[in-house]
C-alpha positions in Angstrom: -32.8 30.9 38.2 -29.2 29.5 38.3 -28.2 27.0 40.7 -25.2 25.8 40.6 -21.9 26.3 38.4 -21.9 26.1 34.7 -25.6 27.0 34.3 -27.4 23.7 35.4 -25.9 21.0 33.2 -24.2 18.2 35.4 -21.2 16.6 35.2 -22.1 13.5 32.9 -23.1 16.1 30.2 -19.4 18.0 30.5 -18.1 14.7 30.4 -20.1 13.9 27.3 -18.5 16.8 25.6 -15.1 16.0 26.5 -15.6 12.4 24.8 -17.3 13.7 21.7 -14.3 16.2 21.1 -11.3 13.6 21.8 -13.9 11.2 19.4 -13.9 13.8 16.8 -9.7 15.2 16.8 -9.2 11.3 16.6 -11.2 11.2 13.5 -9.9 14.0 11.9 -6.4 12.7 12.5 -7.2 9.6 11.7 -8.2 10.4 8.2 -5.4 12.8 7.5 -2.9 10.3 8.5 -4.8 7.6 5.7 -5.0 10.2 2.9 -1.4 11.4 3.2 0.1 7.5 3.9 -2.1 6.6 0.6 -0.8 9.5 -1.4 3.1 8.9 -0.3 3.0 5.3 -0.7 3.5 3.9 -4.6 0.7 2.0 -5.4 1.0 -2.0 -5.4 -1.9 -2.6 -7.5 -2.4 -2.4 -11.0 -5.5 -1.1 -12.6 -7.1 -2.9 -15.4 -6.0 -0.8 -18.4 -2.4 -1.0 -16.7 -0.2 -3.7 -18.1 2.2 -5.8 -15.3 5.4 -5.6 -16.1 7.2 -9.0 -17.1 10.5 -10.4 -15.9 13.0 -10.1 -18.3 13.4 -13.4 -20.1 17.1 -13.1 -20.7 17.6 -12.7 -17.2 15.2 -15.4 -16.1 17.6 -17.7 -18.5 20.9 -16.5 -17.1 19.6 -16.9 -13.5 18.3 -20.9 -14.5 21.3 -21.5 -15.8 23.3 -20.2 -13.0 21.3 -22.6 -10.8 22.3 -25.6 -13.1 18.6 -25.9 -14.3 19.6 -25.9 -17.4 22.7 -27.6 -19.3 25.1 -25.1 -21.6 23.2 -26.9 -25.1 19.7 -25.6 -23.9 20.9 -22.7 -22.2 22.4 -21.8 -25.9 19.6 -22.7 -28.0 17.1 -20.7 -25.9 19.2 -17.7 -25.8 19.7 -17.9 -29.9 16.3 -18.0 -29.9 15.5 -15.2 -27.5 18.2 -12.9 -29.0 16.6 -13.7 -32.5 12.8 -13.6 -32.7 11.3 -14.7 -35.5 
């Protein structure tokens, strides 16, 4: 015998329910907002077969010389050499 609405379970155990479904849509959101961010986003690191890229030494020259690290006489010799590899 019934007595009572919703066939005898009390409040805390509809409240229970209502918890565990907002916890679980807030999962499930929560890792479909990861995997699409992680799939959209270019990756920052490099793997270990991957090689980094390297600055481009010309540049890196032109840039130091533009800064006054270097005077005209090395910033010549260095380029010769750059431009010319052995």
């Amino acid at each position: 015998m019934h007595w009572g609405i919703g066939g005898g379970w009390g409040w805390g155990a509809w409240l229970a329910m209502v918890v565990v479904m907002v916890v679980f849509w807030g999962a499930v959101t929560w890792v479909v907002v990861t995997l699409v961010r992680r799939t959209s986003e270019p990756s920052q690191s490099h793997s270990v077969g991957t090689p980094v890229p390297m600055a481009d030494p010309l540049r890196i020259l032109d840039e130091r010389y533009a800064r006054g690290e270097v005077d005209d006489e090395e910033y010549h010799r260095r380029r010769d050499v750059l431009n010319n590899p052995r």
